[in-house]
C-alpha angles and dihedrals in degrees: 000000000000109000103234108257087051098059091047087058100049107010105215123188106210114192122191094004076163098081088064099086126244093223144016128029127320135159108224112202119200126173115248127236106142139003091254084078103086089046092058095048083046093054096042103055127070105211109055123262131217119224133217104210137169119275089231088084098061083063100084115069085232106071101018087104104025105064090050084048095056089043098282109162099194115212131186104227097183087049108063092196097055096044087057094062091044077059094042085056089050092049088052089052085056104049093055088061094265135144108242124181125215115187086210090197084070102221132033118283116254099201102027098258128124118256134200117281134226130233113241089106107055086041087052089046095054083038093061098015093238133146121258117221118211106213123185121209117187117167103037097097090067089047089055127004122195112286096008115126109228135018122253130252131226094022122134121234136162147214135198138185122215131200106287117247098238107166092075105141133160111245139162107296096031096170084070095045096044084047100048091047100050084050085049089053099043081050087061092040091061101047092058094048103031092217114152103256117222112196101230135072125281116248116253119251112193110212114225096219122345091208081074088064098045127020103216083220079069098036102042102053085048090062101037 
């Protein structure tokens, strides 16, 4: 869980941190609402977690480094071909018995509702034959809202874990199945956020530089 000074900065109320599991691969699945996101998934757990991040962070000299180096695994997502090795790399985490997340609306959410999700994920899980974790995160928009540059202290969030989705084979027609679980998933997702769910994708925003989000002065000690 949370090391201490940490959750005196950003209180954060975790509820069934027991359906992550303590060993073996698994694909956690939060919905997405600030950067501040991923730290907090990084903070709570205590095994570590890959992450599957756009490759527009990788842009700025500051954090080209620093985001691989914390489990980033940076993926294309206008270039197929590129975001299929970024799979192929995720694929690879799993199968060495690692927790890997996946945000499957693909971007953060601008007004706070639940959008439809994509299906890397489920495709991943009957890949590797791995459980998906639906996690809810409520709170972190008002820590840190898009473009601004640090988080801010004293502010409550939550975080909740829902029941994994575990019966995620590959079977004849994949691109359904993969369809109807990672509904299935978003379903979840929404139950444990209440967000309003809208049944199309997010649009996309591009950040012009994520190190104007978060200072890494302000990133780095955190995670020390």
């Amino acid at each position: 869980m949370l090391r201490r000074p940490v959750r005196w900065l950003w209180p954060v109320a975790v509820s069934n941190a027991d359906r992550v599991p303590s060993n073996g691969a698994a694909i956690l699945c939060p919905n997405h609402l600030s950067f501040f996101d991923s730290v907090l998934m990084m903070l709570t757990f205590d095994r570590p977690i890959y992450f599957i991040g756009k490759s527009e962070y990788l842009d700025s000299w500051k954090t080209r480094r620093l985001l691989p180096a914390m489990g980033m695994i940076p993926v294309d997502r206008d270039c197929g071909p590129r975001a299929m090795i970024a799979l192929d790399a995720a694929a690879d985490v799993l199968h060495d018995g690692a927790l890997l997340c996946i945000y499957p609306e693909g971007t953060r959410s601008r007004d706070g509702r639940l959008y439809r999700g994509y299906t890397g994920a489920a495709r991943l899980a009957a890949t590797v034959g791995c459980p998906i974790v639906p996690v809810g995160i409520n709170g972190t928009a008002e820590i840190q809202p898009p473009g601004t540059r640090v988080p801010r202290v004293r502010q409550r969030c939550s975080l909740t874990i829902g029941e994994p989705l575990t019966s995620i084979t590959a079977d004849e027609n994949r691109r359904a199945s993969a369809r109807a679980n990672t509904d299935e998933l978003m379903r979840r997702i929404a139950e444990l956020t209440g967000q309003e769910y809208v049944p199309h994708h997010a649009q996309r925003v591009r950040p012009t530089d994520v190190a104007a989000e978060v200072p890494l002065r302000h990133l780095v000690p955190a995670l020390s």
